[in-house]
TORTI-167440 format. One record per residue (C-alpha): residue number from 1; z, y, x. Coordinates in Angstrom, 3 decimals. Last residue first. Layout:
<nodes>
{node NUM, {Z, Y, X}}
...
</nodes>
This chain:
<nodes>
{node 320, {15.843, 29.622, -1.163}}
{node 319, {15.974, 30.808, -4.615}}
{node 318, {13.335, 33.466, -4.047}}
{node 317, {11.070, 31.091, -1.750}}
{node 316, {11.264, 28.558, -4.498}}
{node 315, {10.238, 30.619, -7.002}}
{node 314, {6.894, 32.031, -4.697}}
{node 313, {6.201, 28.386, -3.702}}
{node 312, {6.184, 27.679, -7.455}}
{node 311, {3.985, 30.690, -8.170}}
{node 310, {1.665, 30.314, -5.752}}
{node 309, {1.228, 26.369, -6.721}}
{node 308, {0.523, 27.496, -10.570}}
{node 307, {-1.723, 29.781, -9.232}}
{node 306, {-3.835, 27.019, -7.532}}
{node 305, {-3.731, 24.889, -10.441}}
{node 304, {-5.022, 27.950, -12.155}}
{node 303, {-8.001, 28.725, -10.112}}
{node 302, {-8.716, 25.039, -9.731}}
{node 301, {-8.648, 24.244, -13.394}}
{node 300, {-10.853, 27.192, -14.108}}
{node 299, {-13.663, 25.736, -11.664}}
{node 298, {-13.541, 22.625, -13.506}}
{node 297, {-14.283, 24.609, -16.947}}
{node 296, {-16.652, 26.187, -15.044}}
{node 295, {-18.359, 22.848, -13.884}}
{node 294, {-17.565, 20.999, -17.001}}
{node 293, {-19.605, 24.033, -18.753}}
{node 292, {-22.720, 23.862, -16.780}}
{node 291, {-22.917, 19.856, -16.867}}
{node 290, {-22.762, 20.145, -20.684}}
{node 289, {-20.582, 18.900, -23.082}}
{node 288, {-19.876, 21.955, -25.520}}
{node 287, {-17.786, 21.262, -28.418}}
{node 286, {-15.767, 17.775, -27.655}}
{node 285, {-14.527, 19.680, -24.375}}
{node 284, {-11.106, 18.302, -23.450}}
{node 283, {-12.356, 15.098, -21.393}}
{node 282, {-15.464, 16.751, -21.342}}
{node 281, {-15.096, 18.871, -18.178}}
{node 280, {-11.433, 20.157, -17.531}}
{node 279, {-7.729, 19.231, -17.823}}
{node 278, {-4.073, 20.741, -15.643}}
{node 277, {-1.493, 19.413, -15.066}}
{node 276, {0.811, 21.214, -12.852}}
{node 275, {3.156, 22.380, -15.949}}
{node 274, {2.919, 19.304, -18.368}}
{node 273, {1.974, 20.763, -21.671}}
{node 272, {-1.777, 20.676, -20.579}}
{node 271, {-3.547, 24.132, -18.838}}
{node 270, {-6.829, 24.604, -18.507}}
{node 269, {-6.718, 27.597, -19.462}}
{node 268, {-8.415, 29.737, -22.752}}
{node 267, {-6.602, 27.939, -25.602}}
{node 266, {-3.897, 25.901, -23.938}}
{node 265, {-4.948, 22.389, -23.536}}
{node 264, {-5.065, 19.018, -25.712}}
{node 263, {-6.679, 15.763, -24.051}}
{node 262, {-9.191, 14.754, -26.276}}
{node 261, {-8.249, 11.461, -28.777}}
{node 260, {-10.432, 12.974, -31.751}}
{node 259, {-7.155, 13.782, -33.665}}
{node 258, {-5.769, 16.150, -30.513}}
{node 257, {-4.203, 14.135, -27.880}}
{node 256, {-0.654, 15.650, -26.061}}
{node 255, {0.060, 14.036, -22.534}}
{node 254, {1.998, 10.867, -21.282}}
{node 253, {1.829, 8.808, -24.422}}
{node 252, {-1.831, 8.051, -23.910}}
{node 251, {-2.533, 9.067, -20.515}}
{node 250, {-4.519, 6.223, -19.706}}
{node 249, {-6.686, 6.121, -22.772}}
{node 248, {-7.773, 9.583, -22.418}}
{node 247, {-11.929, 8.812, -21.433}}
{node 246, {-13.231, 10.634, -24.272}}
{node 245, {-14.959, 8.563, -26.819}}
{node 244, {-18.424, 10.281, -27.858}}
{node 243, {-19.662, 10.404, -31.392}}
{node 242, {-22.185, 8.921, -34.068}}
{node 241, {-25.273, 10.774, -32.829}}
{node 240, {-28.361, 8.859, -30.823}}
{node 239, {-31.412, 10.647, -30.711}}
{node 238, {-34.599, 9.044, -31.086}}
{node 237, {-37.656, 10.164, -29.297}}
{node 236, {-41.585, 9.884, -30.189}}
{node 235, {-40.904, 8.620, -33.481}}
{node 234, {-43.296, 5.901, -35.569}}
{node 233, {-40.836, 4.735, -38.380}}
{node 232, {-40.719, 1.470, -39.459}}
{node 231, {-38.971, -0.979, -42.204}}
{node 230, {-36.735, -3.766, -42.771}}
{node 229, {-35.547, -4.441, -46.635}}
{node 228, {-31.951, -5.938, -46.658}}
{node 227, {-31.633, -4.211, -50.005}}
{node 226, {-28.302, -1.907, -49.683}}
{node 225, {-28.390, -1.901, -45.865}}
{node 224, {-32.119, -1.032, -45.383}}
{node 223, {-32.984, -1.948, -42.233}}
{node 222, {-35.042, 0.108, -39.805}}
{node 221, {-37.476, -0.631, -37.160}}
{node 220, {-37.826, 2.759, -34.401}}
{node 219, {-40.341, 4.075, -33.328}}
{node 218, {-42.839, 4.681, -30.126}}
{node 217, {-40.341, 4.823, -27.828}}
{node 216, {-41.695, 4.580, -23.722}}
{node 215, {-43.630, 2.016, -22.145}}
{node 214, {-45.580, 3.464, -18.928}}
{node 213, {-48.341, 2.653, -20.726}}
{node 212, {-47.681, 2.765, -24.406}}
{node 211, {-45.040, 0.700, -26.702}}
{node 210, {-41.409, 0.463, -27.276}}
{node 209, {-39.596, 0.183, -30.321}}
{node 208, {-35.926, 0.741, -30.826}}
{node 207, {-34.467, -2.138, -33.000}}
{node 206, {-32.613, -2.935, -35.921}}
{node 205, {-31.169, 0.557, -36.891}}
{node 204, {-29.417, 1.075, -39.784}}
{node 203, {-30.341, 2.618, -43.238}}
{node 202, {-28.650, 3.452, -46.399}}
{node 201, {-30.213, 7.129, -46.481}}
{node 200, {-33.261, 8.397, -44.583}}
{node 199, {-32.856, 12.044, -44.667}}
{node 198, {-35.672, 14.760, -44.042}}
{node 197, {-35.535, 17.501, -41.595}}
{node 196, {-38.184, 20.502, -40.544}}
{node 195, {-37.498, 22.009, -44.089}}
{node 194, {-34.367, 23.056, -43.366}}
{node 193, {-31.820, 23.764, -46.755}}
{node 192, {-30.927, 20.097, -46.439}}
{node 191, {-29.448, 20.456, -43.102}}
{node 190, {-27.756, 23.927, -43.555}}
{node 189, {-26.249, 22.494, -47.113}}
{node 188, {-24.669, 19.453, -44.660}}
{node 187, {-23.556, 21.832, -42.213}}
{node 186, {-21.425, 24.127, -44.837}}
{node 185, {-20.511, 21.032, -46.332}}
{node 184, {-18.904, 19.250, -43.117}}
{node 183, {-20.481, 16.315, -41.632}}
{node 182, {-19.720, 12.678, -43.489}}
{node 181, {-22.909, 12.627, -45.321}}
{node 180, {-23.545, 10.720, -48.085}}
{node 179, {-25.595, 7.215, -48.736}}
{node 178, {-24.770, 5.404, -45.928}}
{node 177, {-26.449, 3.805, -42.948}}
{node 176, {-27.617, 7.426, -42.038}}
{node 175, {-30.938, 8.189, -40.235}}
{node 174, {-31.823, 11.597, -39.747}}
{node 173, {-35.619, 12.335, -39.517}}
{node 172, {-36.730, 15.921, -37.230}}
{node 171, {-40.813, 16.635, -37.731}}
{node 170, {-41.455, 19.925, -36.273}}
{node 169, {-39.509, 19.887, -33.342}}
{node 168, {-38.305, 22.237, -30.640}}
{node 167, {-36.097, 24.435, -32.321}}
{node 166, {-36.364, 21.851, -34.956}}
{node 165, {-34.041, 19.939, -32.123}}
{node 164, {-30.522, 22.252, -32.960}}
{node 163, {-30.490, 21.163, -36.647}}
{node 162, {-30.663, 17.243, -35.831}}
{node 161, {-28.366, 18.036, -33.116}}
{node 160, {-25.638, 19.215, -35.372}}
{node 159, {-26.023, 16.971, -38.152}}
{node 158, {-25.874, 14.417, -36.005}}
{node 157, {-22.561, 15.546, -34.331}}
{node 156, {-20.831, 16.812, -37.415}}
{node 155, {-20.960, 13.186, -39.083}}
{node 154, {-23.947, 11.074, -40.883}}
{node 153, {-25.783, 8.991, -37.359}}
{node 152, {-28.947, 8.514, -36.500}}
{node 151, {-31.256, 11.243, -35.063}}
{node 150, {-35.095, 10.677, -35.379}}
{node 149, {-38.032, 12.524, -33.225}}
{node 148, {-41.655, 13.342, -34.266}}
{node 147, {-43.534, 16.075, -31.532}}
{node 146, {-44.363, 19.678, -31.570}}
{node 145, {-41.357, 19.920, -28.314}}
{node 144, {-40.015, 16.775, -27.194}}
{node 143, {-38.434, 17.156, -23.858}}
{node 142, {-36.607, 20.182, -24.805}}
{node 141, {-34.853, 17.733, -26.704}}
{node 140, {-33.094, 16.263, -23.610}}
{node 139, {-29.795, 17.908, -23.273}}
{node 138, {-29.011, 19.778, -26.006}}
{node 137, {-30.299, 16.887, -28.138}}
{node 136, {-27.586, 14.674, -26.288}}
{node 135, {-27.524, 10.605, -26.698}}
{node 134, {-30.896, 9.306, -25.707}}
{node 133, {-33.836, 7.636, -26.125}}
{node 132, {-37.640, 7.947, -25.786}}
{node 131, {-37.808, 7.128, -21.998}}
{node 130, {-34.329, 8.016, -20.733}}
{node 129, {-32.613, 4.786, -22.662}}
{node 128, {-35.185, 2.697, -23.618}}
{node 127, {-34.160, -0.687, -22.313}}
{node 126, {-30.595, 0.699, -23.098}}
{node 125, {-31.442, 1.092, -26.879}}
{node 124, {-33.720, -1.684, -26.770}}
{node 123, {-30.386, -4.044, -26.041}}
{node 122, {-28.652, -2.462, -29.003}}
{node 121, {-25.005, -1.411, -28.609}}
{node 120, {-25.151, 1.442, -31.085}}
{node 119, {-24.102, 3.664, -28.449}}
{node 118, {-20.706, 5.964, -28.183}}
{node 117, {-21.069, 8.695, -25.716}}
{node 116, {-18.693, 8.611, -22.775}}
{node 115, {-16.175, 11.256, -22.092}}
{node 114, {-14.855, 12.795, -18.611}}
{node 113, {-12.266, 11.676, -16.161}}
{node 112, {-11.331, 15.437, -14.939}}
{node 111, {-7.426, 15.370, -14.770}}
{node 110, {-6.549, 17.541, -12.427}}
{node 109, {-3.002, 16.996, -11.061}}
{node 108, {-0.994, 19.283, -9.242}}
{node 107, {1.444, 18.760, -6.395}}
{node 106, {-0.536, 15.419, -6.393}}
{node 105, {0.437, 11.918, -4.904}}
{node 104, {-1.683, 9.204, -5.034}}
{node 103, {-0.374, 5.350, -4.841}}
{node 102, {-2.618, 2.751, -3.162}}
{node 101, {-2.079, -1.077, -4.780}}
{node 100, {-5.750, -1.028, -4.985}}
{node 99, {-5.979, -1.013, -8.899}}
{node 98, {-4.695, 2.625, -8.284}}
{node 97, {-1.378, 4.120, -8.857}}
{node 96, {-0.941, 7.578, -10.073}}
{node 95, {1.959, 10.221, -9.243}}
{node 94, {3.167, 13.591, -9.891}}
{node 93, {4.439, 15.470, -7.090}}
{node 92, {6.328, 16.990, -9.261}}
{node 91, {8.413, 14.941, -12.018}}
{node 90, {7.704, 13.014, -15.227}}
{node 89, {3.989, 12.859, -15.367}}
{node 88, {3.847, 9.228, -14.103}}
{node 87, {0.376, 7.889, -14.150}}
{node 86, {-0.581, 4.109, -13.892}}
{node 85, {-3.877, 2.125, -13.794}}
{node 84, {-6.083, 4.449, -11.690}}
{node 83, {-9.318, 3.089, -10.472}}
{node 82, {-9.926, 3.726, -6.943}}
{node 81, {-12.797, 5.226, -4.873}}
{node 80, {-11.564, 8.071, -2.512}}
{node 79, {-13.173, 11.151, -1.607}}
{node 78, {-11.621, 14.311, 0.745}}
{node 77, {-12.478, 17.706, 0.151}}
{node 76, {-12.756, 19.628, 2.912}}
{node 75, {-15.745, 22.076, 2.386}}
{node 74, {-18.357, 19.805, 3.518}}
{node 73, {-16.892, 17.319, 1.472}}
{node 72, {-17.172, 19.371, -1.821}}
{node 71, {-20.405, 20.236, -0.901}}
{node 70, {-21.801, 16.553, -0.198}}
{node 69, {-20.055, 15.764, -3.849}}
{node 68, {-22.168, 18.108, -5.371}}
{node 67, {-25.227, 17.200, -3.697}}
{node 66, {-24.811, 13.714, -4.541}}
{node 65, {-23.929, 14.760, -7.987}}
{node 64, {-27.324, 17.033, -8.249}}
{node 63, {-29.626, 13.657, -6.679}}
{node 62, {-27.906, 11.459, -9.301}}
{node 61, {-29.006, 13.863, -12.455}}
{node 60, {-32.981, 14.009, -11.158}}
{node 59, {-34.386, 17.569, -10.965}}
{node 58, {-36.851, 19.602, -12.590}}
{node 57, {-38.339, 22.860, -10.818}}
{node 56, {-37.008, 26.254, -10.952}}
{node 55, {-33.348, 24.515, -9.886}}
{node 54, {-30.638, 27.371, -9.919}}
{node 53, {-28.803, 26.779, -13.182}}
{node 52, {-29.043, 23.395, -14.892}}
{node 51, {-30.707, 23.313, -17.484}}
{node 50, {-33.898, 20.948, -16.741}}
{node 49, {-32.396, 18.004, -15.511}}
{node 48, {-34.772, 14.600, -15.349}}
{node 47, {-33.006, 11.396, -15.181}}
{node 46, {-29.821, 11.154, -16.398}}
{node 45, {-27.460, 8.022, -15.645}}
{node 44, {-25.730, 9.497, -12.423}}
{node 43, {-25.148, 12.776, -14.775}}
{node 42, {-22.619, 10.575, -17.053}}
{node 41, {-19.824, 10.837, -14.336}}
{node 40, {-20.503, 11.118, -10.506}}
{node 39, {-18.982, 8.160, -9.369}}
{node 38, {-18.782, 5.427, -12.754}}
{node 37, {-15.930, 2.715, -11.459}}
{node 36, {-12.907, 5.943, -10.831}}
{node 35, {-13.248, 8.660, -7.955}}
{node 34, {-10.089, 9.610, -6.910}}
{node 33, {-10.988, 13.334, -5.519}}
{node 32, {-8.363, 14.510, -2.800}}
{node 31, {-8.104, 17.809, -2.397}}
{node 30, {-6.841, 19.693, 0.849}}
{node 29, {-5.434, 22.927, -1.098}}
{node 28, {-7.222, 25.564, 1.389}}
{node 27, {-8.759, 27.765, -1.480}}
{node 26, {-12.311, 26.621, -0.347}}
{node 25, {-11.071, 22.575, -1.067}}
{node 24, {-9.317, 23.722, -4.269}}
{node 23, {-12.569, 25.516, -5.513}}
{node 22, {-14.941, 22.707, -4.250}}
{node 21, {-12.428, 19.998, -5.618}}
{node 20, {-12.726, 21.595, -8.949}}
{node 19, {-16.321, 21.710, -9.109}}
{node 18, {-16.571, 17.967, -8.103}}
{node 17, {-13.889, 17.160, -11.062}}
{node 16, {-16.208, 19.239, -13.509}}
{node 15, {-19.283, 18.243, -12.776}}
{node 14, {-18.074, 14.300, -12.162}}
{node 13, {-15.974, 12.744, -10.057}}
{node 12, {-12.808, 12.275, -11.776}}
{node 11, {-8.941, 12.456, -11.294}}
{node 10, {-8.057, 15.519, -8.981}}
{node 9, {-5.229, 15.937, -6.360}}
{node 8, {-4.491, 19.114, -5.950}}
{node 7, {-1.665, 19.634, -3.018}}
{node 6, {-2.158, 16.364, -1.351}}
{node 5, {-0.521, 12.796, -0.672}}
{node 4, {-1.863, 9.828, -0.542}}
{node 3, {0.283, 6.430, -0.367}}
{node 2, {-0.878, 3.533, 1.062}}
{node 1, {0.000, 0.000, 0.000}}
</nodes>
């Protein structure tokens, strides 16, 4: 067993976490990143970035992380693959304990582990994935302008992106396996007030079709869950929308979840109940959940873990 030690130790390797370390590293804090069984969160599985500040030309999601994590290095940060399996928040330094056996100790913690989105679990949904489907509109439906694209889901999410990609597309279908909506009203009379987007009720996804040359979605087969009945519809991208599942299990019990199971922080900080804890990048963002934003919000968690330290070595220099 070996047991780290540092001012800011940060949980997470992704945008935010990266961004964080960068901060920490430049403010002279000695980071230490524990980076958990995805490096480099959900950007190592995107392909082409488009909105991402400072790139004029499209860029692959791995090659930005590697950078990232090249500049946090560079800077002093220092990376270390683990998965965590216990946290005590009870007392400064606070303390986690890998699946190695190696304990980390933070004067600060920042917890940066991320969210997933939630798939239908379809094997043509990850044959396809990044050539015709895909989990964020914001993300990707640039991609699809004056062409046919599908959403599937019924809550605030799908209704969301379905209204955000007739920016881009014409032709916008959502798919719900039910026969009412589960969004809120004001969205739901926004949705059926467009005229870019008609509803396909009782209906669930059998299979993503692929077809061309390089293969890439070319519709999706639906089944009707009232009558069995299986059906088509030709779609140049689908969008999957029933949710994301933010990555909180381990501090269950530890730290304050809102409803959704996000980690809960002081409006306008990054700040948890747990003074020296601090959250960023999806793990408390269920609004935004984009690269850009995990990176500020990571950026925020540095600048007030590093505060936070100030003012405890300023305390203790007064009582001392």
């Amino acid at each position: 067993m070996t047991v780290h030690h540092t001012k800011m130790l940060i949980l997470g390797s992704g945008p935010a976490g990266l961004s964080a370390a960068i901060y920490g590293a430049r403010a002279g804090l000695s980071p230490i990143v524990v980076q958990g069984i995805q490096p480099g969160g959900q950007l190592m599985t995107t392909t082409d970035v488009e909105n991402y500040p400072g790139f004029a030309d499209v860029i692959q999601g791995p090659w930005l992380m590697e950078q990232m994590q090249k500049q946090a290095e560079h800077v002093g940060t220092r990376m270390i693959t683990d998965i965590v399996t216990g946290v005590d928040l009870s007392r400064r330094p606070f303390r986690l304990t890998g699946d190695s056996g190696d304990v980390y100790e933070g004067e600060t913690l920042v917890i940066a582990t991320g969210a997933q989105a939630k798939w239908l679990g379809l094997p043509s949904e990850q044959e396809l994935a990044g050539r015709g489907v895909s989990a964020c509109a914001t993300c990707d439906g640039f991609f699809y302008r004056g062409r046919k694209v599908v959403v599937i889901g019924g809550g605030n999410t799908a209704v969301e992106e379905a209204l955000y990609l007739t920016n881009h597309s014409p032709d916008v279908t959502l798919i719900h396996r039910r026969d009412s909506l589960r969004a809120e009203k004001i969205l739901q009379e926004r949705l059926f007030a467009n005229p870019r987007i008609s509803v396909l009720w009782n209906k669930t996804v059998e299979r993503f079709v692929a077809g061309g040359e390089p293969a890439g979605l070319v519709g999706v087969d639906l089944k009707d869950t009232v009558t069995g009945e299986i059906s088509h519809v030709a779609a140049d991208g689908a969008f999957v929308a029933i949710g994301h599942q933010p990555a909180t299990q381990l501090f269950a019990g530890h730290l304050p979840l809102d409803s959704d199971g996000y980690l809960a922080v002081e409006t306008g900080s990054t700040r948890t109940v747990v003074p020296g804890v601090f959250a960023c990048g999806d793990v408390m963002d269920k609004v935004y959940r984009q690269a850009v934003t995990a990176a500020g919000t990571g950026c925020m968690a540095a600048l007030d873990a590093e505060r936070f330290l100030a003012e405890a070595e300023f305390a203790a220099s007064r009582a001392a």
